[in-house]
Structure formats: structure tokens, C-alpha cells
mmJSON file of the N, C-alpha and C atoms, coordinates in Angstrom:
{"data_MODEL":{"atom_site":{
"group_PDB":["ATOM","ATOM","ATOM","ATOM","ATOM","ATOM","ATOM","ATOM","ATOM","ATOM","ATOM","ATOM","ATOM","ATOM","ATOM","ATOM","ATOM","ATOM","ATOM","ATOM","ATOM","ATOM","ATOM","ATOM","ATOM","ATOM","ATOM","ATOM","ATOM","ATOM","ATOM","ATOM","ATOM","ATOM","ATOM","ATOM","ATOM","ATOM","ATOM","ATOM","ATOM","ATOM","ATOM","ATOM","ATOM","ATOM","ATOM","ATOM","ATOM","ATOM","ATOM","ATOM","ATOM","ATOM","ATOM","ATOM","ATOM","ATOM","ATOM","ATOM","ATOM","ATOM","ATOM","ATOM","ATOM","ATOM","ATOM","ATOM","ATOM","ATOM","ATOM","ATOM","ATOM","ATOM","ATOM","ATOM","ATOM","ATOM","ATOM","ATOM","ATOM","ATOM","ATOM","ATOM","ATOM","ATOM","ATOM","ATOM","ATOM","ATOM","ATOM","ATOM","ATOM","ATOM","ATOM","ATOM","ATOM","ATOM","ATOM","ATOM","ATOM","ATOM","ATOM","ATOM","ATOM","ATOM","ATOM","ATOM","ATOM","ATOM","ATOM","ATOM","ATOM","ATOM","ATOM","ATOM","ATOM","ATOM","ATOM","ATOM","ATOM","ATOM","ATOM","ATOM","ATOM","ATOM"],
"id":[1,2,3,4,5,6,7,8,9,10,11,12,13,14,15,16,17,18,19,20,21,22,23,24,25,26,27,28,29,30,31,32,33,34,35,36,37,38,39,40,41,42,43,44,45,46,47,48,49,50,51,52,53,54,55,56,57,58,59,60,61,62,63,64,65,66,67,68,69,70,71,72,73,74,75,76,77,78,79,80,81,82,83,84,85,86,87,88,89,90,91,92,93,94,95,96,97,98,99,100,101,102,103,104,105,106,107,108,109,110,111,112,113,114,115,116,117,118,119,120,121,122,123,124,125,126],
"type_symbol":["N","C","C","N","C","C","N","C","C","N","C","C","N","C","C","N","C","C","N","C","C","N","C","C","N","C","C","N","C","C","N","C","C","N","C","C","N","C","C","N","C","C","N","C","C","N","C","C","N","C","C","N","C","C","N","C","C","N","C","C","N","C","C","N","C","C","N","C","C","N","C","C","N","C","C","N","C","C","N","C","C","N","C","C","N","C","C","N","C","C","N","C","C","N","C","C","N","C","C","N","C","C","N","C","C","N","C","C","N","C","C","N","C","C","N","C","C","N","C","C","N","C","C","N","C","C"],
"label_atom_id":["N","CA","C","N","CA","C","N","CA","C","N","CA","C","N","CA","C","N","CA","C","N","CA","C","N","CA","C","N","CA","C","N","CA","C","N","CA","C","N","CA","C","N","CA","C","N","CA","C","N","CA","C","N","CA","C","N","CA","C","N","CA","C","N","CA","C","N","CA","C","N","CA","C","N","CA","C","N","CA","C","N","CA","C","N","CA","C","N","CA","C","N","CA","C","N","CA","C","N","CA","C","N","CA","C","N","CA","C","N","CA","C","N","CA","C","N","CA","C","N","CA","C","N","CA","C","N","CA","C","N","CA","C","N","CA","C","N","CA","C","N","CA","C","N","CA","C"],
"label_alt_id":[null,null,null,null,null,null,null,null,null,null,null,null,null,null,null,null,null,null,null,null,null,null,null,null,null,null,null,null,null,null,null,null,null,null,null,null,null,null,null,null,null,null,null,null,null,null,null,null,null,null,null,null,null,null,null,null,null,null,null,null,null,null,null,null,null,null,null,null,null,null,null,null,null,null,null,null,null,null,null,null,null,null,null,null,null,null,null,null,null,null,null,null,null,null,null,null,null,null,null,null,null,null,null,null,null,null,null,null,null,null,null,null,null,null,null,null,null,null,null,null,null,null,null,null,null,null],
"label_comp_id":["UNK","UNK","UNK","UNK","UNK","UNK","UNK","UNK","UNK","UNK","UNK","UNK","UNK","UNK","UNK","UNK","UNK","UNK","UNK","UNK","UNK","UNK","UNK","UNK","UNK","UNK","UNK","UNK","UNK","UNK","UNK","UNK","UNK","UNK","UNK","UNK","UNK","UNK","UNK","UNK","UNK","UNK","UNK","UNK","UNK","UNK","UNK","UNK","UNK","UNK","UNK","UNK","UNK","UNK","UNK","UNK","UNK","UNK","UNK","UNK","UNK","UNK","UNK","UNK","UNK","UNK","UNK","UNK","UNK","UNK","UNK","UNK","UNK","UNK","UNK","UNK","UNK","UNK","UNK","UNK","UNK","UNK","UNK","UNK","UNK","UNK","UNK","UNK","UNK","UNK","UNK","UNK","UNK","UNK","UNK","UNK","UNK","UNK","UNK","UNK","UNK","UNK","UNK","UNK","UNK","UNK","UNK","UNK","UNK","UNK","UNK","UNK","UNK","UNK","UNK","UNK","UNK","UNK","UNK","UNK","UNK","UNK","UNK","UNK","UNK","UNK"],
"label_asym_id":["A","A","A","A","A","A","A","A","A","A","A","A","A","A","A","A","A","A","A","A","A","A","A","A","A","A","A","A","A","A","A","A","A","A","A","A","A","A","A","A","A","A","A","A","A","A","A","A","A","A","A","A","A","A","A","A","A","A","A","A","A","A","A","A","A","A","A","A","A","A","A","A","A","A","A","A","A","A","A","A","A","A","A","A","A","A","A","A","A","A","A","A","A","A","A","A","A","A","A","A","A","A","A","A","A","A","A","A","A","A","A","A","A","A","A","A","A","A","A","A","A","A","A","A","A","A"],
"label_entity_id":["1","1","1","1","1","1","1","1","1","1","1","1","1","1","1","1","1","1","1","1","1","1","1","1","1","1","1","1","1","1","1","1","1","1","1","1","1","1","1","1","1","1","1","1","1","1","1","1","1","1","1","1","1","1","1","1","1","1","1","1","1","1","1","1","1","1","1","1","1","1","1","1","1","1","1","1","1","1","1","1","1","1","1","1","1","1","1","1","1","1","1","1","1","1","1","1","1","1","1","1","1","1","1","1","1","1","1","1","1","1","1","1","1","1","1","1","1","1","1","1","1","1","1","1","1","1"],
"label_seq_id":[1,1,1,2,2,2,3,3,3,4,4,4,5,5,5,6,6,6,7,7,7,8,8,8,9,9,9,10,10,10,11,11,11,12,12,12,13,13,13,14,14,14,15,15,15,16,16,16,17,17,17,18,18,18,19,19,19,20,20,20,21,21,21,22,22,22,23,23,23,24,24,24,25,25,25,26,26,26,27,27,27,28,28,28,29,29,29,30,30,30,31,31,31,32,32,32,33,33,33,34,34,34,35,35,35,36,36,36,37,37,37,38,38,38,39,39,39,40,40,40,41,41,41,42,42,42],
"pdbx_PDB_ins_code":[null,null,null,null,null,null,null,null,null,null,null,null,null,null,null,null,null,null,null,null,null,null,null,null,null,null,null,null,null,null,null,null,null,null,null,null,null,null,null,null,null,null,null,null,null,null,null,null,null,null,null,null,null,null,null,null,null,null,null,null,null,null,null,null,null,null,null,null,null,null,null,null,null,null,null,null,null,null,null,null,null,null,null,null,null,null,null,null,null,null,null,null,null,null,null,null,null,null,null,null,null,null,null,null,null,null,null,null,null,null,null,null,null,null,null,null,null,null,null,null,null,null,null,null,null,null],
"Cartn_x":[-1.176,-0.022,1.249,1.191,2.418,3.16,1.712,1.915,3.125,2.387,3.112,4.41,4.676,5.782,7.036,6.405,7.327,7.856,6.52,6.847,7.969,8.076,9.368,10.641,10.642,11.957,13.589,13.341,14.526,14.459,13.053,13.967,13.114,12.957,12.628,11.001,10.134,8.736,8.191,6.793,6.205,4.505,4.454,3.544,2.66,1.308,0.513,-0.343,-0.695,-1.889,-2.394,-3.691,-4.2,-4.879,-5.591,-6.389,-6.52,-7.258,-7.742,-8.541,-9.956,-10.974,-10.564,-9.857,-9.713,-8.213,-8.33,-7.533,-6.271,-5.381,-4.024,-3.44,-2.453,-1.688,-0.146,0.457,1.713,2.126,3.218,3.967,5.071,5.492,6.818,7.387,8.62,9.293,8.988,7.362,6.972,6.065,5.482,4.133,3.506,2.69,1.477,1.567,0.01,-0.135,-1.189,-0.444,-1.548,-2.018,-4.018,-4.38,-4.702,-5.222,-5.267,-6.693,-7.919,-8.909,-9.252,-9.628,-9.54,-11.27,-11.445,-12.684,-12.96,-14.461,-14.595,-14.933,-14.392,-14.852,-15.388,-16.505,-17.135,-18.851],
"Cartn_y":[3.27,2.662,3.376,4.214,4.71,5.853,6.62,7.702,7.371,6.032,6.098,5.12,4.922,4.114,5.551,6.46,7.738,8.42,8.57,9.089,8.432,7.158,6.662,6.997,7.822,8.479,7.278,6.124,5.062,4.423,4.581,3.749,2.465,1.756,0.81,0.631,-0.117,-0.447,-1.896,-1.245,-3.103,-2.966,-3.953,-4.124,-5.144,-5.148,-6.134,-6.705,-7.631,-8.335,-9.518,-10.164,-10.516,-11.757,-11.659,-12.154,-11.145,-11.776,-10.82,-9.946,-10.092,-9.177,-8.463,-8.555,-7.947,-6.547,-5.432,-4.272,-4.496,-3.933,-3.668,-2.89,-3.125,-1.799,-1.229,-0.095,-0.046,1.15,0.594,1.118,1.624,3.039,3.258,4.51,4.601,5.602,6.881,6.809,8.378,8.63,9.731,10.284,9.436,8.711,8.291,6.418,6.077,4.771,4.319,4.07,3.716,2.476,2.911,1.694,1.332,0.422,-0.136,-1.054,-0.383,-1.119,-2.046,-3.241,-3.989,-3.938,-4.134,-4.222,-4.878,-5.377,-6.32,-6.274,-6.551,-6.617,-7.707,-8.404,-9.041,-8.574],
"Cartn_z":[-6.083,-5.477,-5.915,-7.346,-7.325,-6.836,-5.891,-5.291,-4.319,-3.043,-2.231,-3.048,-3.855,-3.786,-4.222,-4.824,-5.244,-4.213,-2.846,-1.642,-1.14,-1.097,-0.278,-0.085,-1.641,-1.849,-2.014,-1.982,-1.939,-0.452,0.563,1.633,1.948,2.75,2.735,2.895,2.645,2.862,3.164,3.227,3.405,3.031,2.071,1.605,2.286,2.823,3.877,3.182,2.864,1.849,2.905,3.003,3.594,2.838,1.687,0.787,-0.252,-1.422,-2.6,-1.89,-1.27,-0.963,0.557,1.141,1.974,1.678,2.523,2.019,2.781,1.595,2.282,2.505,2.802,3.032,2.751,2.511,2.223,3.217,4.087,5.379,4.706,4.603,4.058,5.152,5.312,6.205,6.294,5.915,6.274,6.875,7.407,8.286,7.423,6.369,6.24,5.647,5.73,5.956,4.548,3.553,2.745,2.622,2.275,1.944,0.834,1.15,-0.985,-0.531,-1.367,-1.223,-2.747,-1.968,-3.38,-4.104,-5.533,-5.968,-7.171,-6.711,-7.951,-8.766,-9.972,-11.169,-12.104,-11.353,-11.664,-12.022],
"occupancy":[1.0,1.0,1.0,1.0,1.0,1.0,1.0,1.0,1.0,1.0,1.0,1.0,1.0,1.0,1.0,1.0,1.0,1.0,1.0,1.0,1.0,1.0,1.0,1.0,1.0,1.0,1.0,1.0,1.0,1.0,1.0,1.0,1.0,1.0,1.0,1.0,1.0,1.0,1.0,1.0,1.0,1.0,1.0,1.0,1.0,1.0,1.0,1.0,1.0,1.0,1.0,1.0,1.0,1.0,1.0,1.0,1.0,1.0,1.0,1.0,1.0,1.0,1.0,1.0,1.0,1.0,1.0,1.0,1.0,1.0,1.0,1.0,1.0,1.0,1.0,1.0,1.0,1.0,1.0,1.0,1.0,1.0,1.0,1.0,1.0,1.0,1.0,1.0,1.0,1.0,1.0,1.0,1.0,1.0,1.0,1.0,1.0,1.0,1.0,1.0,1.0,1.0,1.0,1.0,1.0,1.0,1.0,1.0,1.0,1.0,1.0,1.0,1.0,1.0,1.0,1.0,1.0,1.0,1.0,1.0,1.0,1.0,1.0,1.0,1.0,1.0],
"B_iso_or_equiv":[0.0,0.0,0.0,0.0,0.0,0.0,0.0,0.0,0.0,0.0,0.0,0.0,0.0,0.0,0.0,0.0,0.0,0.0,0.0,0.0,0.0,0.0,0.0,0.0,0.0,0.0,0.0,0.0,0.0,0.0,0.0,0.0,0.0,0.0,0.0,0.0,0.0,0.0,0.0,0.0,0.0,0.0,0.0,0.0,0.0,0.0,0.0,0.0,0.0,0.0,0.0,0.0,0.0,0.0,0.0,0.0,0.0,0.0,0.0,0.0,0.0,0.0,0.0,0.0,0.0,0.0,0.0,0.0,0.0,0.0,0.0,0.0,0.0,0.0,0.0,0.0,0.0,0.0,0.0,0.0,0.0,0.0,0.0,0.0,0.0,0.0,0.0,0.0,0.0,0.0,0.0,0.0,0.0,0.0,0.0,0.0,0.0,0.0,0.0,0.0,0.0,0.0,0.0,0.0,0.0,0.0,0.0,0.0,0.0,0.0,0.0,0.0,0.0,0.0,0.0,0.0,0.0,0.0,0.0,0.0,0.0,0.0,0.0,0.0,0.0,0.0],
"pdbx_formal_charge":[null,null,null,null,null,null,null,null,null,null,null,null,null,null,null,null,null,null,null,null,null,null,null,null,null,null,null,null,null,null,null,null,null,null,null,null,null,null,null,null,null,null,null,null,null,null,null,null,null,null,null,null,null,null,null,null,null,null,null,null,null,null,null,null,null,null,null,null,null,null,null,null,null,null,null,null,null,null,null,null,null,null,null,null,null,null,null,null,null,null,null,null,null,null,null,null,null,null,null,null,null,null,null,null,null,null,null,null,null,null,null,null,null,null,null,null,null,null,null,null,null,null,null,null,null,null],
"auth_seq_id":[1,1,1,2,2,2,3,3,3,4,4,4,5,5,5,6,6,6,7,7,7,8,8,8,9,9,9,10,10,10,11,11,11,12,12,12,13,13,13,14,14,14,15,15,15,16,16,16,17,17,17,18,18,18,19,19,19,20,20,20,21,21,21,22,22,22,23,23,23,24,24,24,25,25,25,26,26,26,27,27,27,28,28,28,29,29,29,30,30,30,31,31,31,32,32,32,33,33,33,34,34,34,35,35,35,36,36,36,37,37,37,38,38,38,39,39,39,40,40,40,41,41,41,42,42,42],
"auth_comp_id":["UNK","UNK","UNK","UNK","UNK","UNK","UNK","UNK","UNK","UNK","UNK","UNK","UNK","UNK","UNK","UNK","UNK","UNK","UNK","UNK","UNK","UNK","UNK","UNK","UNK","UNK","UNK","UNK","UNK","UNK","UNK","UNK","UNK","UNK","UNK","UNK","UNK","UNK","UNK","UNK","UNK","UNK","UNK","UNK","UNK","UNK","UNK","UNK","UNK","UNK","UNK","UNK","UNK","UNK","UNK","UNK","UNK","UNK","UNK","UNK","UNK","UNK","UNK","UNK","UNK","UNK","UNK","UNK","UNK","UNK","UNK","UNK","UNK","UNK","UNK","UNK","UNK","UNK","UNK","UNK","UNK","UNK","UNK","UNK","UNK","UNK","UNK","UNK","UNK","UNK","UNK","UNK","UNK","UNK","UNK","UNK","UNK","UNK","UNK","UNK","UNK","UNK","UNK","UNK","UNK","UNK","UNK","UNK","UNK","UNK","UNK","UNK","UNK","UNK","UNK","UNK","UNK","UNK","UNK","UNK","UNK","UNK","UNK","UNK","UNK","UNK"],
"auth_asym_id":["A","A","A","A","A","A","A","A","A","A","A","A","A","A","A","A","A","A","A","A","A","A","A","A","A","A","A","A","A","A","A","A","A","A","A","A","A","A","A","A","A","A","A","A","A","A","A","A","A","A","A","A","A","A","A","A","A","A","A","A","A","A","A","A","A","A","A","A","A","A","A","A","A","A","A","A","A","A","A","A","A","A","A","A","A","A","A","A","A","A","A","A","A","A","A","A","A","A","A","A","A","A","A","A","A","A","A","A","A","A","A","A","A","A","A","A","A","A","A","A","A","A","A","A","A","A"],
"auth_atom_id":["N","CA","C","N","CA","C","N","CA","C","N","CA","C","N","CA","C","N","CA","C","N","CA","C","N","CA","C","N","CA","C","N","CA","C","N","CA","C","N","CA","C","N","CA","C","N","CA","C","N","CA","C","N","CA","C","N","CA","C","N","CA","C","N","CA","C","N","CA","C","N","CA","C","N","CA","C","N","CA","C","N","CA","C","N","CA","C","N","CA","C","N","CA","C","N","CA","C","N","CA","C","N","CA","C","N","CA","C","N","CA","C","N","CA","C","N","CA","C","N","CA","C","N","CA","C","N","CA","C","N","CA","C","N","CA","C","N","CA","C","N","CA","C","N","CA","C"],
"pdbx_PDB_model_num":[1,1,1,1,1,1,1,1,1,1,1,1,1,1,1,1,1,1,1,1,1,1,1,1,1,1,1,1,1,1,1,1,1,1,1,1,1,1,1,1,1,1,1,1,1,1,1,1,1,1,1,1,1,1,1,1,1,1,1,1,1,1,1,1,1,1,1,1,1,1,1,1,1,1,1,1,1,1,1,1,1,1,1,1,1,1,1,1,1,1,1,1,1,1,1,1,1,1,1,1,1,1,1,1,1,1,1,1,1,1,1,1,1,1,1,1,1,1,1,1,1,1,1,1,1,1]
}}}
């Protein structure tokens, strides 16, 4: 997550969460769309 939060460079974003087990995502003002897969550690 701290890749894309460095990419942003200062502009605005959005973080998408759904539930714990399901993936999200972080939308920031650039060509790419990250996801964030969640896992268990159980």
C-alpha cells in the first residue's frame, strides 16, 4: 500500500473496501489501479 500511496505524489485518492475478505482497492490520479488482496491469518 505504500507504493501506491508514494505514487500519488500529493493529489487526491480513494480507497474502496467492501468487507474484511473481500479485495480492495486504491484509485489515485494516475495510469494505474491498485489492488489490495486481503489474507488470512488464521
Amino acid at each position: 500500500m505504500s507504493g501506491s500511496v508514494a505514487a500519488s505524489q500529493g493529489s487526491d485518492g480513494f480507497l474502496e473496501l467492501s468487507d474484511e475478505l473481500s479485495p480492495g482497492s486504491v484509485k489515485v490520479n494516475t495510469p494505474f489501479h491498485y489492488v489490495l488482496m486481503p489474507m488470512r491469518m488464521s
